[in-house]
TIKOLGU-408370 format. One line per 2 residues: for each residue x, y, z of C-alpha. Coordinates in pm, 1 decimal. Example, Ala and Ser with C-alpha at 12.3 -4.5 7.8 and 13.67 -1.06 7.14 Angstrom:
% residues 2
1230.0 -450.0 780.0  1367.0 -106.0 714.0
% end
This chain:
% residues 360
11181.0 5210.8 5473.1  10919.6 5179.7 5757.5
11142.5 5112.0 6001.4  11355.8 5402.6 5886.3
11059.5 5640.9 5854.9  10958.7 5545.1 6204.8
11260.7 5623.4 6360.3  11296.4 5989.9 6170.3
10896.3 6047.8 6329.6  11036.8 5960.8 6699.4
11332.6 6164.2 6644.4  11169.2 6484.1 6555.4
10906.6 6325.1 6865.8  11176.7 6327.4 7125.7
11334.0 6704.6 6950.6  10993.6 6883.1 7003.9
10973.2 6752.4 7315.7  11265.1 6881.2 7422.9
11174.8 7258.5 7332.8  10862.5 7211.0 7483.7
11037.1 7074.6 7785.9  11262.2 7350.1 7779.6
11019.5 7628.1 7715.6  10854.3 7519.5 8049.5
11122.3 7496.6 8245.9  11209.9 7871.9 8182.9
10880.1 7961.2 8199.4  10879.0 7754.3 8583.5
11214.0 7973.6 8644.9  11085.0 8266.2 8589.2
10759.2 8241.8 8784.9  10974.6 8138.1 9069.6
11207.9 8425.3 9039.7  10916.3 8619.6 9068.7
10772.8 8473.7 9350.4  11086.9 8472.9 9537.5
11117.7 8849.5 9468.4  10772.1 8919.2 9587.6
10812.7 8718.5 9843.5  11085.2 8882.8 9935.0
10938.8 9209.7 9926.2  10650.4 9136.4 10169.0
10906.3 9007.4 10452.1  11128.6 9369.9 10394.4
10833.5 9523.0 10427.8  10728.3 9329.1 10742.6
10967.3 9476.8 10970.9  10889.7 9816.1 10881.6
10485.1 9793.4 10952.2  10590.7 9650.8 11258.7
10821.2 9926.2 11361.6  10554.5 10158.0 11251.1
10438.5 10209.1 11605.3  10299.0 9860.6 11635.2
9997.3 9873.7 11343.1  9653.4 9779.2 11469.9
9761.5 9808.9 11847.2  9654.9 10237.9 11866.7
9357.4 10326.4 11895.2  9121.3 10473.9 11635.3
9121.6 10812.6 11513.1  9481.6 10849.1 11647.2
9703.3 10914.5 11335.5  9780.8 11236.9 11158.3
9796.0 11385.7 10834.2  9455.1 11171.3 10769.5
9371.7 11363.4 10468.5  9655.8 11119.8 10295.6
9334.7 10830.7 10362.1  9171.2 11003.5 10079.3
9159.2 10812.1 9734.4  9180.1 11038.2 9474.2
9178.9 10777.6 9146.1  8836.5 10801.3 9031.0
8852.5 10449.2 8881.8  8961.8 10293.6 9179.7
8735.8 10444.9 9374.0  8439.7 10323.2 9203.4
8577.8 9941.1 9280.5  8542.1 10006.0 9653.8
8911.5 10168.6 9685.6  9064.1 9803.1 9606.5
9375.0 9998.1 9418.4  9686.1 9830.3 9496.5
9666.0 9541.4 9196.0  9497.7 9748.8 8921.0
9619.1 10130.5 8962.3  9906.6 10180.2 8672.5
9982.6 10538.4 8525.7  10064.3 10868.0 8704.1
9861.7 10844.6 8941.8  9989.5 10554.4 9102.9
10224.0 10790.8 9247.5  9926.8 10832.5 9511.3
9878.3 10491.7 9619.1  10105.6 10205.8 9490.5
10406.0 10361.5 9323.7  10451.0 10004.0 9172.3
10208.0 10079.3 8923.3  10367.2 10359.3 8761.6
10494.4 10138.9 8511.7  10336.2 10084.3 8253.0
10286.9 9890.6 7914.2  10303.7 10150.6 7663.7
10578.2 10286.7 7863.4  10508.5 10653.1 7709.3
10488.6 10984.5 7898.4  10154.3 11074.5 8054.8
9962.6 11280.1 8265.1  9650.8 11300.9 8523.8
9411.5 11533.3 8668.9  9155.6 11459.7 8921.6
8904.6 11610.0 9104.6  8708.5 11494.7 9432.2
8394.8 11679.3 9625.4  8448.6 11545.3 9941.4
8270.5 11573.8 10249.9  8090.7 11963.6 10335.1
8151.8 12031.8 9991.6  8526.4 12032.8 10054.5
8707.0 12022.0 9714.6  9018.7 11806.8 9651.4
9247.7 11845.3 9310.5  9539.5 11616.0 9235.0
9732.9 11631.4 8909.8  10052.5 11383.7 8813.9
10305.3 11341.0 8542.5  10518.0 11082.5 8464.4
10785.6 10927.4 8184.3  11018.3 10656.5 8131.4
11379.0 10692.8 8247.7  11605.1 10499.0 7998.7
11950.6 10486.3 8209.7  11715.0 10395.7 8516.8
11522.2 10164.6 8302.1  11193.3 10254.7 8464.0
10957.5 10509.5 8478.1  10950.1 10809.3 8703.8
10608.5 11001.2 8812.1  10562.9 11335.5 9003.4
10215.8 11388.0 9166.7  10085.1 11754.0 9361.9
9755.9 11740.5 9592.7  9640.7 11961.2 9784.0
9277.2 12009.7 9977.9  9144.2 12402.0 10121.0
8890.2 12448.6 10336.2  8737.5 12773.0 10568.6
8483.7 12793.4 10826.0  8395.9 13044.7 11062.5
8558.6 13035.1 11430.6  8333.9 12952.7 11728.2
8458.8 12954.7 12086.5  8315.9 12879.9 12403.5
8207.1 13218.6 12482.5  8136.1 13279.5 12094.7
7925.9 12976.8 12005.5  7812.1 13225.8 11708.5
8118.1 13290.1 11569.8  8392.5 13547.9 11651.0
8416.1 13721.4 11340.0  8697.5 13555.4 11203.0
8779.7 13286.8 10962.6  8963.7 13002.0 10980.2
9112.7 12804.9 10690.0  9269.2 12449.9 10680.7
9450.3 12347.8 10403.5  9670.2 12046.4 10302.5
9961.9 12001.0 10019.5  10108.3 11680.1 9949.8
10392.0 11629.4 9693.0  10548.3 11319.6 9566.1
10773.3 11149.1 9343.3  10775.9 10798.7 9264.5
10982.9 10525.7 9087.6  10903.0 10230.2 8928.1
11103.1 9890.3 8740.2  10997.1 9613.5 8594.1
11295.8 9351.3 8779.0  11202.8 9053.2 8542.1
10905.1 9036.1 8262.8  10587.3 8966.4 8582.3
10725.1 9181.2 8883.9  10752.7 9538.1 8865.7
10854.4 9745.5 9283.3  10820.8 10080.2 9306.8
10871.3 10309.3 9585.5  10767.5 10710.7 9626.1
10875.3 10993.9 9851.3  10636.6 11252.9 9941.1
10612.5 11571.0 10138.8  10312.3 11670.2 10349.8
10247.0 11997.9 10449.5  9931.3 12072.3 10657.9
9796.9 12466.5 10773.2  9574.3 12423.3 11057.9
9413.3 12739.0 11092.5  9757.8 12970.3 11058.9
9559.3 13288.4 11002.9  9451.6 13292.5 11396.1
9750.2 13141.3 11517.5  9698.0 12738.0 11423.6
9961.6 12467.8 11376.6  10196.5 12340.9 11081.2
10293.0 12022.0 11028.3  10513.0 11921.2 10784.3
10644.9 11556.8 10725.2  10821.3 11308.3 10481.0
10686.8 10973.1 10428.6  10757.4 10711.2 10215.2
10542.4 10427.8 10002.6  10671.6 10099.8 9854.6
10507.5 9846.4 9670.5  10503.1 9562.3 9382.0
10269.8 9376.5 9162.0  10355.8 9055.3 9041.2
10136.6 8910.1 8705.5  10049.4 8561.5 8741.3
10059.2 8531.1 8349.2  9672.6 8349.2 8335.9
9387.3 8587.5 8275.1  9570.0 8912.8 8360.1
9540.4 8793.5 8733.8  9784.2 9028.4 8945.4
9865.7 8988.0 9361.4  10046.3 9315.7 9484.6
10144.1 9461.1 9809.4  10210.1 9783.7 9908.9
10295.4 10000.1 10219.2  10135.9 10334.5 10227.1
10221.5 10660.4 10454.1  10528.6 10529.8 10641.1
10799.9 10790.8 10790.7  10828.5 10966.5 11104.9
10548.4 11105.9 11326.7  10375.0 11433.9 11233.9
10437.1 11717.4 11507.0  10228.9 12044.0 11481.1
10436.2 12358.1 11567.3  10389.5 12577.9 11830.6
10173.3 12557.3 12156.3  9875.6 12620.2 12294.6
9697.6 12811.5 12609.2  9556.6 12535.4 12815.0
9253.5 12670.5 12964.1  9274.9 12378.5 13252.9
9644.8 12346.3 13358.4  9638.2 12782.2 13289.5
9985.1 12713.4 13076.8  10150.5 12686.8 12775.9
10125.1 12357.9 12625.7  10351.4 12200.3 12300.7
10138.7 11992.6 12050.2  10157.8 11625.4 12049.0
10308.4 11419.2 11805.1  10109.2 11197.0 11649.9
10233.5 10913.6 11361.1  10062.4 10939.1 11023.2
9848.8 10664.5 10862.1  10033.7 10411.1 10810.3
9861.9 10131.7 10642.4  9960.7 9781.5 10465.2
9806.6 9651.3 10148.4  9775.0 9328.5 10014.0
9580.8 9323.2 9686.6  9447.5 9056.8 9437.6
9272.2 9121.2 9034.1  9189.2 8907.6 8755.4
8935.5 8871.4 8455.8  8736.5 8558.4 8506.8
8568.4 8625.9 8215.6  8650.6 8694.8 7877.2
8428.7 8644.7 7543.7  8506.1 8852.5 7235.1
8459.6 9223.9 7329.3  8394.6 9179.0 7645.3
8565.1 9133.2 7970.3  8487.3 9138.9 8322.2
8761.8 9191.1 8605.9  8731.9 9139.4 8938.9
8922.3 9308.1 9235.1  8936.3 9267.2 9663.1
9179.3 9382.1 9886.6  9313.4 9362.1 10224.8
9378.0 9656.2 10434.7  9549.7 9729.5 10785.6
9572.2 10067.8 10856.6  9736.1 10160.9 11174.7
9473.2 10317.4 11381.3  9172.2 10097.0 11296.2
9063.1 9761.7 11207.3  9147.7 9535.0 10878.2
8939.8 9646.0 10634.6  8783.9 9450.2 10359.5
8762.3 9613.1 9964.6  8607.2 9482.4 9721.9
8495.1 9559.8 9336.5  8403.9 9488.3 8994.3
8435.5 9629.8 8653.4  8286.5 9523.9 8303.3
8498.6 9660.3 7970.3  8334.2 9679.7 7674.6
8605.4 9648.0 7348.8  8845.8 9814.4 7617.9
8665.6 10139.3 7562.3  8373.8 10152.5 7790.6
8334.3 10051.2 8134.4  8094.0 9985.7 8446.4
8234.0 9960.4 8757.2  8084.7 9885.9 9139.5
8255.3 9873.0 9460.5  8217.3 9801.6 9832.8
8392.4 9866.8 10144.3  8270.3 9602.4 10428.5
8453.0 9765.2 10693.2  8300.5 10121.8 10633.9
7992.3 10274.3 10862.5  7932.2 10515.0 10602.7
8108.4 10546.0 10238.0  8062.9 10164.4 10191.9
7881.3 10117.8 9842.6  8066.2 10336.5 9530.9
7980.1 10284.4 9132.5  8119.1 10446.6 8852.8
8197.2 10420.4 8459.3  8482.1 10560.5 8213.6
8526.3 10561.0 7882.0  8885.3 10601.5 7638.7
8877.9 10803.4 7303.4  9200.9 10908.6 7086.9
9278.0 11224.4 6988.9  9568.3 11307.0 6728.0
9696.0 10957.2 6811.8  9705.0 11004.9 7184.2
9468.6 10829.5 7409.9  9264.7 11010.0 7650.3
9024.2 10845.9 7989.2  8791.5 10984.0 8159.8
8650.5 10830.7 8495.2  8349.0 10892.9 8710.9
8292.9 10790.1 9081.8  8032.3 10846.4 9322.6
8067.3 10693.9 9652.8  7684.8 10679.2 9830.0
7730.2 10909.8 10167.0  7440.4 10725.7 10383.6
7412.3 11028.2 10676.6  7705.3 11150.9 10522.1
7679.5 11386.5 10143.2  7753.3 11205.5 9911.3
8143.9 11157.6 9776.9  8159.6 11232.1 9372.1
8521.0 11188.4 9177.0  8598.7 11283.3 8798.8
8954.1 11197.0 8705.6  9120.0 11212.6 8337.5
9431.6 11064.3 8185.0  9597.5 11111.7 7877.8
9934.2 11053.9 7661.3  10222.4 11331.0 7583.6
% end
């Protein structure tokens, strides 16, 4: 009887041992099939930022269309502009169209507003919903900044009497899949369309560019690596010409390519006790006509309703240090977020963001 009862106990041993050793080894397959696919990602991706007009080799302040730099997710803003891991919803339509996805998988929508710089306003708004024959999700986003000032000249330092108004409009549309349960890729057309004083005979420019991204969960304390290419397409040529008052002729604009710039992005909640949690974010960035750039940020949740957040941008003269909190409530069911970011201006005013999200 012993010997039979032992044998029964290292049969059902070696049987749970099995499943165990079975559960691992798809969990092992699928982490790998993730990482290959990510990996995989980053080296199609390569070629592109390398065709991009060779990133980092032009020199600063050289790229067009550099209203596109502007971040206009208040949350992320608040964590130093370290976006590409955490952004999900609408909104990621802006930055990494990767995140569009997202758990609930519901429809929803965003507005945001920034005061930027000279009390320039910026307004943003995005939709998006799930796509059953696609299986993903799709999001639309519209931007647009609009700006006047009064025109100077050399012989008018004063002013001339006339007005001139800058304006930009950026539309986009964005898809997003989840290709196995930890990576989802994304990618996002958009349309840029920039008025450079047309009322007194300015420039136009309008371009396509593209985005493309992915975040890939590591499946241990929400950690998340993503990557994401930002502003890629042709470059961005003004219209018309110009009088040039030194070669006495009519000159064409130059071309100039927009801001390009590659992310690579890393998040995860090192801590975790009861109601509260603490996640931490940094990124990498290399824009095309400046240095890397370093981003990093923080944000405390309290019961997943209330949060802190604090961010810093080491690469950044002015606009480094940004802080911010946001809050969730529910309304008939629906959930609804509001964010707040203020980004400290140093010589500069100071940069303030209100965004708010919510279920259709």
């Amino acid at each position: 009887m012993r010997t039979q009862g032992a044998t029964e106990r290292t049969h059902m041993m070696g049987t749970q041992l099995r499943r165990v050793q079975e559960v691992a080894g798809t969990r092992v397959k699928t982490t790998l099939l993730g990482a290959l696919c990510a990996v995989a990602g980053l080296v199609s991706l390569a070629p592109l930022a390398a065709a991009q007009n060779e990133i980092g080799v032009q020199r600063v302040a050289t790229s067009s269309g550099t209203f596109l730099k502007i971040g206009l997710d208040a949350r992320v803003a608040a964590l130093g502009g370290a976006y590409a891991a955490i952004v999900n919803g609408p909104q990621a339509t802006f930055s990494n169209p990767a995140g569009v996805i997202t758990a609930t998988g519901l429809p929803a929508a965003n507005v945001s507003y920034v005061r930027w710089l000279a009390d320039i306003g910026i307004g943003s708004a995005s939709f998006s919903r799930p796509v059953s024959s696609f299986g993903g999700q799709v999001a639309i986003g519209f931007a647009f900044l609009s700006t006047d000032f009064p025109e100077t000249t050399e012989f008018y330092p004063q002013g001339t009497g006339r007005t001139v108004s800058y304006s930009d409009f950026l539309a986009s549309i964005s898809f997003s899949r989840l290709f196995t349960d930890r990576l989802a890729i994304g990618v996002t057309a958009k349309l840029l369309r920039e008025e450079m004083g047309t009322g007194v005979g300015g420039p136009t420019t309008t371009g396509a560019l593209f985005d493309a991204g992915t975040v890939y969960s590591l499946g241990y304390r929400n950690g998340k690596i993503a990557i994401a290419l930002s502003h890629f397409g042709p470059d961005l040529k003004p219209t018309g010409s110009y009088f040039s008052n030194v070669t006495g002729a009519e000159v064409d604009y130059t071309a100039y390519s927009p801001p390009t710039s590659f992310h690579l992005g890393f998040a995860m909640d090192p801590w975790i006790a009861g109601p509260h949690r603490l996640t931490m974010v940094t990124q990498v960035v290399h824009p095309a006509d400046q240095n890397e750039s370093l981003l990093f940020g923080t944000e405390y949740w309290f019961q997943d309703s209330y949060s802190l957040r604090a961010g810093y941008d080491f690469a950044a003269d002015e606009l480094g240090f940004s802080a911010g909190f946001g809050f969730k409530v529910r309304f008939s069911g629906q959930e609804a977020v509001f964010d707040y970011a203020f980004t400290e201006g140093g010589n500069l005013d100071a940069v303030h963001r209100i965004g708010l999200g919510f279920g259709l």
